[in-house]
N, C-alpha and C positions, 0 to 999 in steps of 0.2 A: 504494500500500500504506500500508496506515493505522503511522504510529509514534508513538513517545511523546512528542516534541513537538508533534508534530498534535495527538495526544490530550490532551493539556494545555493546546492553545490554544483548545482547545472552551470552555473557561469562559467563561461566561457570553453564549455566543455567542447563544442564543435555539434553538439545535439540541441536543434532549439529547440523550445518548453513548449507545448500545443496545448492552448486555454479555449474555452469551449461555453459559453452564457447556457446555462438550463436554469430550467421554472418549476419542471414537475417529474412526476417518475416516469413517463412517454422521454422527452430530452434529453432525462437523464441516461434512463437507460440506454440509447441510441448514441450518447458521447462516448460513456463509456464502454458498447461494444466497439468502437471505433478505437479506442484507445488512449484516449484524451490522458494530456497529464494531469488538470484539474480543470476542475467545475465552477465559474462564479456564476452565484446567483446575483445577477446585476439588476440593480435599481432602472434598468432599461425595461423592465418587465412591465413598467409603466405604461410603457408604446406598444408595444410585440403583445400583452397579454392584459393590459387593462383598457387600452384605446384612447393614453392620453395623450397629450400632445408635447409632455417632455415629462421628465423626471420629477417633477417639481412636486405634486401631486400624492407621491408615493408616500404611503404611513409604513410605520416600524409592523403596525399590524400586518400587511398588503406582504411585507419581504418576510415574517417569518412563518403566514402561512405557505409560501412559495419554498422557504428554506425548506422548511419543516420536511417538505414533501420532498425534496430532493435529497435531504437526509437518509430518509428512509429508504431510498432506491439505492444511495450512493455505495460504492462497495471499494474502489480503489483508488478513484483520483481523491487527490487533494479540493478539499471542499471549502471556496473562500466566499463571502457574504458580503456585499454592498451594505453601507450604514446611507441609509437615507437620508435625504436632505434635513437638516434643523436635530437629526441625532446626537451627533456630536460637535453642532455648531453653540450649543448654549451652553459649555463647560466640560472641564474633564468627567466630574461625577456623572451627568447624563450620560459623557462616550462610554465610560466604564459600565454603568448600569444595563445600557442598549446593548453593547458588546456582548455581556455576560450572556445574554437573551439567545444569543445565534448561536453560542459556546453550549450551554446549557439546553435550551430547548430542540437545536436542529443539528445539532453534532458538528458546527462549525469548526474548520482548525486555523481558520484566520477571517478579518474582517477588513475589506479596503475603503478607504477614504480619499476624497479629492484634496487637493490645495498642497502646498510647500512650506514653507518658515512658518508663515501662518498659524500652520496645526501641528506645530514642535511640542507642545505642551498637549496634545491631544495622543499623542504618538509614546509621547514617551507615559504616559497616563496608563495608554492601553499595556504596554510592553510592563510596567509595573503592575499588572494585575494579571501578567503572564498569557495575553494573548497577540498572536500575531498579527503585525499590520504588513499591508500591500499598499503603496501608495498611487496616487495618478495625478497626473502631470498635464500639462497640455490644454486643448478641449475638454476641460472639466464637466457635465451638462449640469451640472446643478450651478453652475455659474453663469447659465446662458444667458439671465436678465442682463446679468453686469457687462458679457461679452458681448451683448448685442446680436444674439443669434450662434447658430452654429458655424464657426469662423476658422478655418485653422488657424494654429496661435502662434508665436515665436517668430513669424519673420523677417522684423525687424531686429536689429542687432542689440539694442538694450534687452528685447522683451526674450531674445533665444540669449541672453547672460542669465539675466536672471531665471529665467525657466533652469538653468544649466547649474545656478548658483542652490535654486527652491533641491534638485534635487541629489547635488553632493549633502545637502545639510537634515534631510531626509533619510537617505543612507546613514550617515553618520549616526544619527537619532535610532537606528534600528530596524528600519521596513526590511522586509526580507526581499523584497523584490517593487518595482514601479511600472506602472501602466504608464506608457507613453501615448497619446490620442493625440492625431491630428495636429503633427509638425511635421517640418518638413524634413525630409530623411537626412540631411547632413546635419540637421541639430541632434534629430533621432541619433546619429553615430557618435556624436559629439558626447552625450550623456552614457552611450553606452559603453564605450570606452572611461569614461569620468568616473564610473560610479562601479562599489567593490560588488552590487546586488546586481539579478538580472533583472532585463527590461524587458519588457511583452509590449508589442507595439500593435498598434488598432490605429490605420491612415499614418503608420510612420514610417513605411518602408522597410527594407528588408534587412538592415544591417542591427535592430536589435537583436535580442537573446532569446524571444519567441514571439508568438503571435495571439492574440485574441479576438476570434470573431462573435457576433450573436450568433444564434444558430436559427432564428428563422431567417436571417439574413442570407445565409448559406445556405440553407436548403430550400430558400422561394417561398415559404411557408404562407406569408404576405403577398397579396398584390401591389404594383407601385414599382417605384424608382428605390433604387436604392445607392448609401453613396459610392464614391469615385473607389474608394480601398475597398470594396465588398467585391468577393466574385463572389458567383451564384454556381454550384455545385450539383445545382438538381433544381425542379420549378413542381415541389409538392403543392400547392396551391392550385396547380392548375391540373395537375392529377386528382387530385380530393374533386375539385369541381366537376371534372369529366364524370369521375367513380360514381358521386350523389347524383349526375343526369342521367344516367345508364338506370340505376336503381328507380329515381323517380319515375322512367319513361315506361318500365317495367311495371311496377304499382295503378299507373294509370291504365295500362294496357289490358291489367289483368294477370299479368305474369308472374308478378311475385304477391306473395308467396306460392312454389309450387307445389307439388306432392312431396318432394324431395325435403323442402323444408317446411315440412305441416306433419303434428303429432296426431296418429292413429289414436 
C-alpha cells in the first residue's frame, strides 16, 4: 500500500507519481484497477458531481460524505482529501479540527491545501497534530474571486518569484509533496528542481514529478469543452447516452423486458 513516505521518496526517482480525483466507490474502484498511485478526493467534486460553478460552494459536509465513500472502496493508493474553502482559512484550530474529520472518519493519510507563506502556520498546525499536508500552488480555484477567473498564474517574473519563493518555504515547512496548476512549464521546472518534495502538475507540463488529472475529465464523463492540459482518454458520456437510447427505444417498442429477463 502506497504511503507518504513512499510517496515522497519518489523524487526524483525517474518514475512519475500518477494522481487520479475520485468521488465515490464507481472512480475509485476504476483508478485503482488502473493503478493509480493515489487518490485525491478534490474539492472539484463541486463541478464534476454537485453542478456548481467553482469550488467555492463546497461544505466540509459535501467532501466527507464523498471521502467517506472513497474510503471505503480504497484498498492501495494513497488516499489525500481537499480541505475546502473557509476550512482552514479561519485559524489553525479549525484546520486541525476539519483535518482530524478526513483522518478519522474517511481513513484519510493526508489532507491538501491551496496558498504558500500565507498558510505556514496552517501547515505546520497540521504536521503538529501529525497529519500530512500536500500543498498547491499556482491556479488555486478557491482563489478564483481574487484571481479574476481561471487564469494561469506566474507569468510574469515577480509573480513566477514569488510563486517559486510560496513554494521552497512550503517545502521547508513540511508538505510532502505540491500540486503545481496552471503555470507555465518553465516555472513548472523551475520549482521542481527548487524544491526537496515532489511536484504533481495539472496544466504545468511535463517536467514535474507527476501528474494529476480529474477523472471525468479523462474519461469524457461530462459533456462540454474541457481545458487546454486535459486529454480525453475515452468519451463515457456519450457511450452512457447511446447505452440509455438503445434501452429506452426498447421499453417503448415493447422489447424490454423480455422473457429472458422476466421471473417465471
Amino acid at each position: 500500500m502506497m504511503t507518504v513516505p513512499a510517496f515522497r521518496a519518489r523524487k526524483g526517482s525517474g518514475s512519475p507519481l500518477v494522481v487520479l480525483t475520485a468521488y465515490d466507490a464507481m472512480t475509485t474502484a476504476a483508478a485503482e484497477a488502473a493503478g493509480v498511485d493515489a487518490l485525491l478526493v478534490g474539492d472539484s467534486l463541486g463541478m464534476v458531481e454537485l453542478g456548481y460553478d467553482s469550488t467555492l460552494p463546497v461544505t466540509m459536509d459535501d467532501m466527507l460524505h464523498h471521502a467517506k465513500a472513497v474510503g471505503r472502496r480504497r484498498r492501495e493508493s494513497l488516499l489525500i482529501v481537499d480541505m475546502p474553502w473557509l476550512s482552514y482559512h479561519t485559524g489553525t484550530r479549525d484546520a486541525v479540527t476539519n483535518a482530524a474529520r478526513f483522518v478519522r472518519e474517511a481513513g484519510a493519510d493526508a489532507v491538501k491545501i491551496e496558498g504558500g507563506r500565507k498558510r505556514l502556520d496552517v501547515v505546520r498546525a497540521l504536521l503538529d497534530a501529525e497529519i500530512p499536508v500536500m500543498g498547491h500552488l499556482g491556479l488555486t480555484p478557491q482563489s478564483v474571486l481574487a484571481m479574476g477567473g481561471y487564469k494561469v498564474q506566474g507569468r510574469e517574473q515577480d509573480a513566477a518569484a514569488a510563486l517559486l519563493e510560496d513554494a521552497k518555504a512550503i517545502a521547508e515547512a513540511g508538505v510532502f509533496s505540491i500540486v503545481l496548476e496552471g503555470i507555465p512549464s518553465g516555472l513548472a521546472e523551475r520549482v521542481t528542481a527548487g524544491v526537496d518534495v515532489p511536484t504533481i502538475g495539472i496544466g504545468a507540463g511535463a517536467r514535474c514529478d507527476g501528474q494529476v488529472l480529474v477523472i471525468h475529465d479523462l474519461l469524457g464523463m461530462l459533456p462540454g469543452t474541457v481545458p487546454k492540459f486535459v486529454r480525453r482518454y475515452a468519451d463515457l458520456h456519450g457511450v452512457a447516452a447511446e447505452a440509455i437510447r438503445r434501452w429506452a427505444a426498447d421499453v417503448r417498442a415493447g422489447g424490454f423486458p423480455s422473457s429472458d429477463e422476466t421471473y417465471g
